[in-house]
N, CA, C and O atoms as CSV, one atom per row, in Angstrom:
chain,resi,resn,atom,element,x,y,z
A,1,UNK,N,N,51.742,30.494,-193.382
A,1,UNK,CA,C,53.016,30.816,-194.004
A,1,UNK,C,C,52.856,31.038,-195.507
A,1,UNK,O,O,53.514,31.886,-196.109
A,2,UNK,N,N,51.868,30.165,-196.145
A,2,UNK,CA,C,51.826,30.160,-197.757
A,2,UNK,C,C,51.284,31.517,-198.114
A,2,UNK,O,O,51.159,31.679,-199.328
A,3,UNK,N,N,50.845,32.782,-197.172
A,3,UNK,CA,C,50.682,33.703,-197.862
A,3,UNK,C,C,51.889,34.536,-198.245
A,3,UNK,O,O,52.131,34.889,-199.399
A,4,UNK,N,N,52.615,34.817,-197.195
A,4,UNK,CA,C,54.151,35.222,-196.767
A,4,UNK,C,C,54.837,35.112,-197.628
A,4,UNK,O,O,55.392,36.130,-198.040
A,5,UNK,N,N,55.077,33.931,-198.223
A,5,UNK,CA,C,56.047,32.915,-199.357
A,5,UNK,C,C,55.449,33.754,-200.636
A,5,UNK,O,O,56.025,34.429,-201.490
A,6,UNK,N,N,53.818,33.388,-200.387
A,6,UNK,CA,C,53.568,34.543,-202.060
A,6,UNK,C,C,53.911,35.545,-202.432
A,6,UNK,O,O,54.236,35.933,-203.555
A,7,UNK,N,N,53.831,36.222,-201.095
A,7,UNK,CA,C,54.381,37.854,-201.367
A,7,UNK,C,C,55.925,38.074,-202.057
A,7,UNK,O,O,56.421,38.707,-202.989
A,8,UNK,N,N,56.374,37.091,-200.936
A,8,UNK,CA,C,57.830,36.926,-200.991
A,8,UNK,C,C,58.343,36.651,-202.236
A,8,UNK,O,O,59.403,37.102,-202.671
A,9,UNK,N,N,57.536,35.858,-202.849
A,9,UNK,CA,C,57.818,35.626,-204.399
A,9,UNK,C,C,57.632,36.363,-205.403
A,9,UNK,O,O,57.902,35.824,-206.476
A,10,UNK,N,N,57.327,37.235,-205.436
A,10,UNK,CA,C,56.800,38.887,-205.767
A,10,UNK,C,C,57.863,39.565,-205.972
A,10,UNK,O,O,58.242,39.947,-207.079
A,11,UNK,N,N,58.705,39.860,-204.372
A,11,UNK,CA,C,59.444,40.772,-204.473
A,11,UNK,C,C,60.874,40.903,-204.808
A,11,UNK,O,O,61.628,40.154,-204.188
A,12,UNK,N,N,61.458,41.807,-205.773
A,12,UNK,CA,C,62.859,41.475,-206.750
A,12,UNK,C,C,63.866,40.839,-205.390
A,12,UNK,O,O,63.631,40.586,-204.208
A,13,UNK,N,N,64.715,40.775,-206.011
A,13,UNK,CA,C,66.481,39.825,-205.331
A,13,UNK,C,C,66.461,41.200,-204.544
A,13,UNK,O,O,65.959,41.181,-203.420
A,14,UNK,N,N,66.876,42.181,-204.952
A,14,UNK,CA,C,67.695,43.198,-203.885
A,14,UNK,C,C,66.883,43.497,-202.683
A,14,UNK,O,O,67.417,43.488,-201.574
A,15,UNK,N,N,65.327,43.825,-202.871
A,15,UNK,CA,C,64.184,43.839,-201.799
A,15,UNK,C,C,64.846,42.711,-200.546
A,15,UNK,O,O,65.266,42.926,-199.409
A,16,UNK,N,N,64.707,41.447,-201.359
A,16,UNK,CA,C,64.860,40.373,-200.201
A,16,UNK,C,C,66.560,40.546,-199.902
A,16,UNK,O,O,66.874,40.906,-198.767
A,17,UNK,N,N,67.241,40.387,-200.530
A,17,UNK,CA,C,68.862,41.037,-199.726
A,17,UNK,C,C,68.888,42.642,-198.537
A,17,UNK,O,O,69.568,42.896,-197.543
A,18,UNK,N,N,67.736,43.473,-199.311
A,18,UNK,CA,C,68.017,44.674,-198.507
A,18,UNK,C,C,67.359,43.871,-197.035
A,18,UNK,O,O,68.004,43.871,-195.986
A,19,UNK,N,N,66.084,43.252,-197.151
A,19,UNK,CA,C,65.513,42.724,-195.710
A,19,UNK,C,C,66.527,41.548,-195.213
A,19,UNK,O,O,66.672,41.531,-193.990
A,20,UNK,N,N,67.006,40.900,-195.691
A,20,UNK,CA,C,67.799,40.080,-194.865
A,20,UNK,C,C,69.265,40.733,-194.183
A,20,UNK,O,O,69.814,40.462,-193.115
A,21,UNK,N,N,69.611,41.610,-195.161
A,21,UNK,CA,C,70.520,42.792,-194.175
A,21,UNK,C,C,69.745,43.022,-193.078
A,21,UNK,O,O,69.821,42.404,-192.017
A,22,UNK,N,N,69.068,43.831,-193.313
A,22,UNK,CA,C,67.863,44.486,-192.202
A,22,UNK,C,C,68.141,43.692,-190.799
A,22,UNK,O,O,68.636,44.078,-189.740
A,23,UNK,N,N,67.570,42.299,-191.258
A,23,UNK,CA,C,67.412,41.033,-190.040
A,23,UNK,C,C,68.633,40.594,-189.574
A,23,UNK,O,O,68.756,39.981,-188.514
A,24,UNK,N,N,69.882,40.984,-190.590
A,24,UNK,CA,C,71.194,40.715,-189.660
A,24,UNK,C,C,71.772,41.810,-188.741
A,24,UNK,O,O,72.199,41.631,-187.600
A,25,UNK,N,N,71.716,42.993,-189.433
A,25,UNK,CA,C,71.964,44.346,-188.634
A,25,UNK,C,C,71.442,44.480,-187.136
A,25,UNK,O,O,71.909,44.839,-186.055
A,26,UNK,N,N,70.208,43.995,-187.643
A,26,UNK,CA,C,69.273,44.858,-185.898
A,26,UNK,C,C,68.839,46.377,-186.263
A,26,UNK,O,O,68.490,46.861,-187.340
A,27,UNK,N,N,68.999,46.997,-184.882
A,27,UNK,CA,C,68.423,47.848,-184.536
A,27,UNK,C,C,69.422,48.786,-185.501
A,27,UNK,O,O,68.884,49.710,-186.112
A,28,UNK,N,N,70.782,48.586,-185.645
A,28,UNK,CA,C,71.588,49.399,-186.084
A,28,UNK,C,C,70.966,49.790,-188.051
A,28,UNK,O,O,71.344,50.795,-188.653
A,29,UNK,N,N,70.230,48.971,-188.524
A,29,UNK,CA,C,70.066,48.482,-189.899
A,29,UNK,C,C,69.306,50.159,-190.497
A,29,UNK,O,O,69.222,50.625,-191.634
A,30,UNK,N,N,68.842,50.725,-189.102
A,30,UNK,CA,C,67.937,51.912,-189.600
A,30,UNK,C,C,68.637,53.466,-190.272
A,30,UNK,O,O,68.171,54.480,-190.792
A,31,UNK,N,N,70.282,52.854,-189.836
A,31,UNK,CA,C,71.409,53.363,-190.279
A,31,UNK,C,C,72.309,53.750,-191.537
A,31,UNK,O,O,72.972,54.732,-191.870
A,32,UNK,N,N,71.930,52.171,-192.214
A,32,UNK,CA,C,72.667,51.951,-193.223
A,32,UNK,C,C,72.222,52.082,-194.178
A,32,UNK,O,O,71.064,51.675,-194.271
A,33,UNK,N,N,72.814,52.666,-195.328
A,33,UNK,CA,C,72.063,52.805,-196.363
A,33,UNK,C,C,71.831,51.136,-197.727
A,33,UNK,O,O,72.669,50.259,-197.936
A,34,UNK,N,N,70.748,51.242,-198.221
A,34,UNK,CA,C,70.116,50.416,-198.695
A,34,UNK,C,C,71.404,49.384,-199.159
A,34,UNK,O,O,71.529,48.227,-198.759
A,35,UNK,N,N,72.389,50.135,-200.163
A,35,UNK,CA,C,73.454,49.363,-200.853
A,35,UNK,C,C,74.502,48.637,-199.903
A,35,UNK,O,O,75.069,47.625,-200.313
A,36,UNK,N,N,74.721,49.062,-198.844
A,36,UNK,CA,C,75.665,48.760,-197.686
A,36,UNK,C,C,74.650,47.773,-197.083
A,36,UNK,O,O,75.351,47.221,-196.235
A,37,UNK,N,N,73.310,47.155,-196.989
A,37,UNK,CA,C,72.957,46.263,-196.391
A,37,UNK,C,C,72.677,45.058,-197.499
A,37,UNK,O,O,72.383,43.951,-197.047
A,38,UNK,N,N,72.744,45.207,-198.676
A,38,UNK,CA,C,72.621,43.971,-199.848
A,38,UNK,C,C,73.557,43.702,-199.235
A,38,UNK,O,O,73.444,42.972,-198.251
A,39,UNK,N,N,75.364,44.449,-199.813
A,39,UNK,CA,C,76.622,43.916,-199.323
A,39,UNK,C,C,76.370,42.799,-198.170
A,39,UNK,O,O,76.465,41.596,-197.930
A,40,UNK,N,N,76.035,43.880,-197.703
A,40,UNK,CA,C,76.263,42.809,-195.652
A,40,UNK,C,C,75.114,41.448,-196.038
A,40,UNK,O,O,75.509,40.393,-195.543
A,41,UNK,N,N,73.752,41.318,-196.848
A,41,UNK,CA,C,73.332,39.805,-196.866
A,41,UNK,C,C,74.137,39.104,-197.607
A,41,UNK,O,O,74.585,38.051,-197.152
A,42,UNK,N,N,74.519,39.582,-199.018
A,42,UNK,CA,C,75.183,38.998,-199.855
A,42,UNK,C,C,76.445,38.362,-199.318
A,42,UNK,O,O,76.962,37.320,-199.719
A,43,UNK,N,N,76.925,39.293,-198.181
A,43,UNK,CA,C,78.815,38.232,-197.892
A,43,UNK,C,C,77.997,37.290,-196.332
A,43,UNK,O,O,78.442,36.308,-195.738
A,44,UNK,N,N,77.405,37.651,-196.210
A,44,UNK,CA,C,76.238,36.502,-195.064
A,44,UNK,C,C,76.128,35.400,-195.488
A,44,UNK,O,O,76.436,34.468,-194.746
A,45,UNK,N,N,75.655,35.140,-196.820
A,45,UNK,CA,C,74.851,34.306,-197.351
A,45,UNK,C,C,76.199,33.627,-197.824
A,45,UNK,O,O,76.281,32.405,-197.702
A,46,UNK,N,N,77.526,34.509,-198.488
A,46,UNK,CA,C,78.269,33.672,-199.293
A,46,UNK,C,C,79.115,32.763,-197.866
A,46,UNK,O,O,79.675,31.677,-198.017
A,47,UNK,N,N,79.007,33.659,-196.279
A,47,UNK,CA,C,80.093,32.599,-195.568
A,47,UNK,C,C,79.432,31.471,-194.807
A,47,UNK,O,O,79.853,30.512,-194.159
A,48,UNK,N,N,77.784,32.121,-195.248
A,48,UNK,CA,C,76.762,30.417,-194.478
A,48,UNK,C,C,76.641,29.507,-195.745
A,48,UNK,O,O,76.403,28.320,-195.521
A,49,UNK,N,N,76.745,29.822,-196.777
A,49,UNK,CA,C,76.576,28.674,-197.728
A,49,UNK,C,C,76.832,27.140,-197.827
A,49,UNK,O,O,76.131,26.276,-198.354
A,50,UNK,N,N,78.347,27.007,-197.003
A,50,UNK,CA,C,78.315,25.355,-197.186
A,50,UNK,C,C,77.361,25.039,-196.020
A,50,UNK,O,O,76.341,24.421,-196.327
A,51,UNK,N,N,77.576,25.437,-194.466
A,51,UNK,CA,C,76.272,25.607,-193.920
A,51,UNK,C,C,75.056,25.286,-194.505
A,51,UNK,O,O,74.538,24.203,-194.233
A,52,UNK,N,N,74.450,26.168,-195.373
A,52,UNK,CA,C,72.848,25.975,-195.710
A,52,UNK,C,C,72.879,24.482,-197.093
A,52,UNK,O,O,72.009,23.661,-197.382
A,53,UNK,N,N,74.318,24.702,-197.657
A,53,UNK,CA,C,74.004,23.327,-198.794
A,53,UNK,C,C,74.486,21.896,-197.777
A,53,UNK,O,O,74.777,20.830,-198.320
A,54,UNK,N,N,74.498,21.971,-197.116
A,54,UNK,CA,C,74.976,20.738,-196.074
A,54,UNK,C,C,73.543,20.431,-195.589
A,54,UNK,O,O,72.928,19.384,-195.791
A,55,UNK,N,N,73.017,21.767,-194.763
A,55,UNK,CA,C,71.942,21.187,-194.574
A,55,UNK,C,C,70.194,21.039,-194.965
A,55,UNK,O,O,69.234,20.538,-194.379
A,56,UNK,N,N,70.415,21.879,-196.483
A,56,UNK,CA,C,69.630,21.470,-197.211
A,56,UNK,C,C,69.601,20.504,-198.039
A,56,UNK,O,O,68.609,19.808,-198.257
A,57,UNK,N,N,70.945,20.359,-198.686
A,57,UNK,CA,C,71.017,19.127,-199.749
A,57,UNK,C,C,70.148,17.224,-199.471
A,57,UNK,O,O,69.493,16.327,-200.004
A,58,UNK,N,N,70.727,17.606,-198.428
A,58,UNK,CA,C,70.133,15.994,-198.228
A,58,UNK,C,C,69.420,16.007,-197.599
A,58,UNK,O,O,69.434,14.886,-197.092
A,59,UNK,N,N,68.066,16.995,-196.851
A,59,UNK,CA,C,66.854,16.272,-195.997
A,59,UNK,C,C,65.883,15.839,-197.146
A,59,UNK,O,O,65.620,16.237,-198.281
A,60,UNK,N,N,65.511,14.925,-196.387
A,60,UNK,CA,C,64.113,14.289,-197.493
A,60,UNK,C,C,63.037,15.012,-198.205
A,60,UNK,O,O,62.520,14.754,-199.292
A,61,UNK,N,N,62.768,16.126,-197.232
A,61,UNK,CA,C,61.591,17.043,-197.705
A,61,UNK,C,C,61.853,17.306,-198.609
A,61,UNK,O,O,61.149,17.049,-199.585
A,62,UNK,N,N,63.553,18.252,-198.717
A,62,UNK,CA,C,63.996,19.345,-199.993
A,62,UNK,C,C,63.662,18.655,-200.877
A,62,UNK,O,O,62.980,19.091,-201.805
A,63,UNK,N,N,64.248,16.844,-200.763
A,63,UNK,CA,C,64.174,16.514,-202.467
A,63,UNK,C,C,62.969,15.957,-202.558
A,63,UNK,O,O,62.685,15.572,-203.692
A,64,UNK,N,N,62.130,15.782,-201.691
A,64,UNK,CA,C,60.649,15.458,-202.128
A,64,UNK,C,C,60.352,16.527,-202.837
A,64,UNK,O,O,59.998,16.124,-203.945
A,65,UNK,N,N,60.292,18.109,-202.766
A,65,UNK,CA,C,59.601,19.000,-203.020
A,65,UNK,C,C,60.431,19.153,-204.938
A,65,UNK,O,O,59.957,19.444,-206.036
A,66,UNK,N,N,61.868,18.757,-204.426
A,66,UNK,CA,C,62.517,19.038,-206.062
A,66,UNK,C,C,62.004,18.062,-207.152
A,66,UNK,O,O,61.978,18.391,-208.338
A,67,UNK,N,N,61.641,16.975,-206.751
A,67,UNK,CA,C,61.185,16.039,-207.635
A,67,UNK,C,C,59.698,16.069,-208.223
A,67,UNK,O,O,59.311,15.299,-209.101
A,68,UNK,N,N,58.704,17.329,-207.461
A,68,UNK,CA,C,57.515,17.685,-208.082
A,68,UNK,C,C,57.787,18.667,-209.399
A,68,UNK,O,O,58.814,19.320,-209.581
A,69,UNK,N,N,56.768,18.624,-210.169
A,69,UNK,CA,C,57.367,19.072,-211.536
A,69,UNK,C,C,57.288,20.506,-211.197
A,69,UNK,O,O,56.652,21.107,-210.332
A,70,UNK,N,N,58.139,20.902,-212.149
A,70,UNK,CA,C,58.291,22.406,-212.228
A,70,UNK,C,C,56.684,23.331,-212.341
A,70,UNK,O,O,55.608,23.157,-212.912
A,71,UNK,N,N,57.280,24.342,-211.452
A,71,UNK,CA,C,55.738,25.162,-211.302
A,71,UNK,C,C,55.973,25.359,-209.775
A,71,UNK,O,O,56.769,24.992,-208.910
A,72,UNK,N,N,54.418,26.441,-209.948
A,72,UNK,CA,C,54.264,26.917,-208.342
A,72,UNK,C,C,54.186,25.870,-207.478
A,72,UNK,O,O,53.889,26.390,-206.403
A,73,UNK,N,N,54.255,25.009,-207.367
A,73,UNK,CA,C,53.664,24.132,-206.211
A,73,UNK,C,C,54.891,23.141,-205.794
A,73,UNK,O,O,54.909,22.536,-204.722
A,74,UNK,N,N,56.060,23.043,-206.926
A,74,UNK,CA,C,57.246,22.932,-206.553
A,74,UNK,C,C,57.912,24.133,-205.825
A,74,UNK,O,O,58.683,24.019,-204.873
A,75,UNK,N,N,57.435,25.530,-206.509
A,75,UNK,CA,C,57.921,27.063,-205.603
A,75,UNK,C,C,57.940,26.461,-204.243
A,75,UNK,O,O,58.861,25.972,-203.589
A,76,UNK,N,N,56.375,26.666,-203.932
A,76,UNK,CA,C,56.029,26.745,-202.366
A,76,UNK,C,C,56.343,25.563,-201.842
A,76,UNK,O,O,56.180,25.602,-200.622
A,77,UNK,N,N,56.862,24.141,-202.359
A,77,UNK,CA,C,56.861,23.501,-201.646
A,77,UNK,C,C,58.456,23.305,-200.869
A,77,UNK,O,O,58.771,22.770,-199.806
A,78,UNK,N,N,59.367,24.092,-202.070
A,78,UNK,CA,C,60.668,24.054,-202.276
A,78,UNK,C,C,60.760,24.979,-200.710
A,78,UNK,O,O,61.031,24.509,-199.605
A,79,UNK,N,N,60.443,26.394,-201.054
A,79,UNK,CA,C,60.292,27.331,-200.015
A,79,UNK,C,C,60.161,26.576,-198.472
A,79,UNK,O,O,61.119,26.394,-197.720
A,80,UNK,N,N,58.981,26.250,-198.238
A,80,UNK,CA,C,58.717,25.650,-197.299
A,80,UNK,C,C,59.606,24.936,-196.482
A,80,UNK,O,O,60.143,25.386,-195.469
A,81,UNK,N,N,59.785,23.512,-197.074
A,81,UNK,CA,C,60.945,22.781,-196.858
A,81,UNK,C,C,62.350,23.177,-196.606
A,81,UNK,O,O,62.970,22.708,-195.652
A,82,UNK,N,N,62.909,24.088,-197.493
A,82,UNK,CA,C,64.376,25.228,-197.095
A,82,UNK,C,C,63.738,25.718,-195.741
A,82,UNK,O,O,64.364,25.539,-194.697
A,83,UNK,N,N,62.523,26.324,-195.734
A,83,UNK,CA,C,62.262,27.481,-194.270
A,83,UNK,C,C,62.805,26.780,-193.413
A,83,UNK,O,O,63.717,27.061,-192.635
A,84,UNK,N,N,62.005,25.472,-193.612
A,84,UNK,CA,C,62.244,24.356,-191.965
A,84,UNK,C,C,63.548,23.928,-192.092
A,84,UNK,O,O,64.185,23.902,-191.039
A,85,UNK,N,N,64.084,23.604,-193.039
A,85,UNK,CA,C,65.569,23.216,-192.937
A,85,UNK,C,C,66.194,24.409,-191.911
A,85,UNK,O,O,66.268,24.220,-190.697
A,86,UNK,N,N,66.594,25.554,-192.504
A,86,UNK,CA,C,66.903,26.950,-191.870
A,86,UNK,C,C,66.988,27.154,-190.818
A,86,UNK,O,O,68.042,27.557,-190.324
A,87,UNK,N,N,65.444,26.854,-189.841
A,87,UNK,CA,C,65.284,27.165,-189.012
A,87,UNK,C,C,65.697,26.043,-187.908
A,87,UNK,O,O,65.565,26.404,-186.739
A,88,UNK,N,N,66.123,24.884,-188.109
A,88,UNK,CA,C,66.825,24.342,-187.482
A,88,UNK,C,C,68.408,24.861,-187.465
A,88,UNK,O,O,68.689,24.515,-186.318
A,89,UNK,N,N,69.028,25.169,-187.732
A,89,UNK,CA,C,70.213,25.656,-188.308
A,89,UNK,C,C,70.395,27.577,-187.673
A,89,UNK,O,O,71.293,27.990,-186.941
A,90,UNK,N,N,69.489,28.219,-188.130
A,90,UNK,CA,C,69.657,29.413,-188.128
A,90,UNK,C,C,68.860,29.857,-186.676
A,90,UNK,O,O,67.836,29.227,-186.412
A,91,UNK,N,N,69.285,30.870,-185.778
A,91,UNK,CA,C,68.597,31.313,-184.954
A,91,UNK,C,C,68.367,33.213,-184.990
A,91,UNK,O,O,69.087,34.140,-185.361
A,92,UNK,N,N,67.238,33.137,-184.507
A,92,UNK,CA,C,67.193,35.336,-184.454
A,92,UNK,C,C,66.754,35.788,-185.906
A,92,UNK,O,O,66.360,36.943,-186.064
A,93,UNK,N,N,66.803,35.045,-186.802
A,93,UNK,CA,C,66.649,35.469,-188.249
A,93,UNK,C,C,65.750,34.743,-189.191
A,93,UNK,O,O,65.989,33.614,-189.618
A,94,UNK,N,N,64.732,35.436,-189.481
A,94,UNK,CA,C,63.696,34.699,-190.062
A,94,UNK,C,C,64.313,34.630,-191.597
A,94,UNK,O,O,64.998,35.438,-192.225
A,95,UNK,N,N,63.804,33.380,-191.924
A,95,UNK,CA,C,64.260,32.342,-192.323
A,95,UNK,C,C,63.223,32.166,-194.254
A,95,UNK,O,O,63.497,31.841,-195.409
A,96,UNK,N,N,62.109,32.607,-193.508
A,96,UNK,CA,C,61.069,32.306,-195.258
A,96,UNK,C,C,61.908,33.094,-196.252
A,96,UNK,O,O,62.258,32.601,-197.324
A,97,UNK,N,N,62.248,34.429,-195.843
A,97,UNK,CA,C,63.272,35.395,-196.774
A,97,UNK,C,C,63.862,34.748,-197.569
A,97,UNK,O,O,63.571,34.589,-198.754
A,98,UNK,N,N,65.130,34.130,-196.728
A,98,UNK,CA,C,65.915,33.556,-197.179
A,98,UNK,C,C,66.089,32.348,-198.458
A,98,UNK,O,O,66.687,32.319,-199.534
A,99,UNK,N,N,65.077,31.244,-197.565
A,99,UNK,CA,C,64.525,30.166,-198.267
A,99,UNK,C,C,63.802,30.637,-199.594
A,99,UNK,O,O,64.037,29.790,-200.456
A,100,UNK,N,N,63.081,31.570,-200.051
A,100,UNK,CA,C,62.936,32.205,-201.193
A,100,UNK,C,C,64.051,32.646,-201.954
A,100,UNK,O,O,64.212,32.340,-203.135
A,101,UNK,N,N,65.087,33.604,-201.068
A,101,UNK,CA,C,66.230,33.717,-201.798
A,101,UNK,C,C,66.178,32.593,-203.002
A,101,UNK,O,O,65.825,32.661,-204.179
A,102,UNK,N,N,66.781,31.338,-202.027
A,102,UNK,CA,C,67.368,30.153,-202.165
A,102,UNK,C,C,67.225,29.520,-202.940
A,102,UNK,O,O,68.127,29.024,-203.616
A,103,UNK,N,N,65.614,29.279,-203.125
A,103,UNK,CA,C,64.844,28.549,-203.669
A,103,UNK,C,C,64.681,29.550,-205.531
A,103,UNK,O,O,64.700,29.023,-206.643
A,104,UNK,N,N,64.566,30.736,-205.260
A,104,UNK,CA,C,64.515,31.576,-206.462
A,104,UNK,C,C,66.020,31.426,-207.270
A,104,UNK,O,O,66.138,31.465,-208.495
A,105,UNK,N,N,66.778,31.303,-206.611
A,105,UNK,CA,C,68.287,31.544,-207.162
A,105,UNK,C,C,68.626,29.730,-207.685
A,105,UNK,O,O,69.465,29.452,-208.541
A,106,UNK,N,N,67.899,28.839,-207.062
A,106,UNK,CA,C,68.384,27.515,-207.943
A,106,UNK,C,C,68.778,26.538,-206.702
A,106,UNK,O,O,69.858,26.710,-206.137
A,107,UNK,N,N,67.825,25.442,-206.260
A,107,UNK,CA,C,68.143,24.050,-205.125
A,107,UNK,C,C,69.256,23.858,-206.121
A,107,UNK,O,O,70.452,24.124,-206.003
A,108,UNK,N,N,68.704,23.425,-206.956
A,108,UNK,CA,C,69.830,22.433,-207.839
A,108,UNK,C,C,71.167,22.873,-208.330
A,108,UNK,O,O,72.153,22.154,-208.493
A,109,UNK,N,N,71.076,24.020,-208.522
A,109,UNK,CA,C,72.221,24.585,-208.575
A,109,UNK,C,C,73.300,24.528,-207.184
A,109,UNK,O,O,74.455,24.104,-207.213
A,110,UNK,N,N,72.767,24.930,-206.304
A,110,UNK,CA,C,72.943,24.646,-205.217
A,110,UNK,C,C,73.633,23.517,-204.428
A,110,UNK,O,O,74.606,23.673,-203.690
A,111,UNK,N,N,73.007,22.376,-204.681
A,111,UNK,CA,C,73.038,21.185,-204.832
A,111,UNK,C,C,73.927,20.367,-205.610
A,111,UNK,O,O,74.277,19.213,-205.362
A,112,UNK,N,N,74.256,21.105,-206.588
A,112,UNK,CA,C,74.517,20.269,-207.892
A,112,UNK,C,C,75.859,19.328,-207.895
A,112,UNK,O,O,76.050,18.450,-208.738
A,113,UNK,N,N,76.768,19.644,-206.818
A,113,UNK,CA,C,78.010,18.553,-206.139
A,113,UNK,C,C,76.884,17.390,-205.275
A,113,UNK,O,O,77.597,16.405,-205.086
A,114,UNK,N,N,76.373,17.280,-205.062
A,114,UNK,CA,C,75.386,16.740,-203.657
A,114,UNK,C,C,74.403,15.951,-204.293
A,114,UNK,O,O,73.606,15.571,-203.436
A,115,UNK,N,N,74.006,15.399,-205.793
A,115,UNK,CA,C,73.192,15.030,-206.073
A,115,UNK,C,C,71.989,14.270,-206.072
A,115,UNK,O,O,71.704,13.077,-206.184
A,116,UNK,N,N,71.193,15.659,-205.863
A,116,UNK,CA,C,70.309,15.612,-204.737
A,116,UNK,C,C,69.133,14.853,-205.650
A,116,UNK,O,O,68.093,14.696,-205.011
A,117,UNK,N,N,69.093,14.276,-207.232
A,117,UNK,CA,C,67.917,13.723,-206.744
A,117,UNK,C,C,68.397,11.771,-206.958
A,117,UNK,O,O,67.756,10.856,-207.475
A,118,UNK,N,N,69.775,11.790,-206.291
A,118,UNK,CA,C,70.177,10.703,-206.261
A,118,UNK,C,C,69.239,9.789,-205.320
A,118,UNK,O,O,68.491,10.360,-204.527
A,119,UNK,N,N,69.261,8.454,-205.387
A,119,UNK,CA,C,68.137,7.560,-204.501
A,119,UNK,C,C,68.831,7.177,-202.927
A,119,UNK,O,O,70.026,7.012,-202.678
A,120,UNK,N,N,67.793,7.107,-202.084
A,120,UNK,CA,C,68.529,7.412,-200.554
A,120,UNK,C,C,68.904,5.947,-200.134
A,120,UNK,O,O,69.468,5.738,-199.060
């Protein structure tokens, strides 16, 4: 997976919105043009959100990985941990995308009602 995540970390916000359209569309996605499939991840993402901060905020991993210091190895570990969160949660739709989203756009921000690096 840690190569995947690298790439993934590479590629700008709209790349990963145009592919997570892509992965919600289907077959139909070969249709739409590029700007009409950000839309469609972007209002995805805004009506799974309490969804994904419910069930990212509080597993142990996420905040194990938030409490390593800043840097790549918090990246990938952040990544990681969201994937598996996700993929309990999410079905049909791969999930590393996303968790990069996620992880690029701010846990803590995310988080930041949920305080996540409160003690368990």
């Amino acid at each position: 997976m840690a190569p995947d995540i690298e790439r993934l970390l590479l590629v700008d916000e709209d790349d990963l919105l145009a592919q997570i359209g892509r992965d919600i569309a289907g077959a139909s996605a070969r249709s739409e043009p590029r700007a009409h499939l950000i839309k469609m991840a972007r209002d995805w993402l805004s009506i799974n959100s309490v969804q994904f901060r419910d069930a990212i905020c509080a597993n142990p991993a996420v905040r194990a990985a938030m409490k390593l210091s800043p840097g790549r190895e918090r990246q990938l570990a952040s990544v990681v941990a969201v994937s598996d969160v996700l993929a309990s949660v999410l079905i049909g739709i791969p999930v590393v995308t996303i968790a990069v989203l996620l992880v690029r756009n701010g846990i803590d921000g995310l988080c930041a009602d949920r305080a996540l690096d409160a003690s368990e």
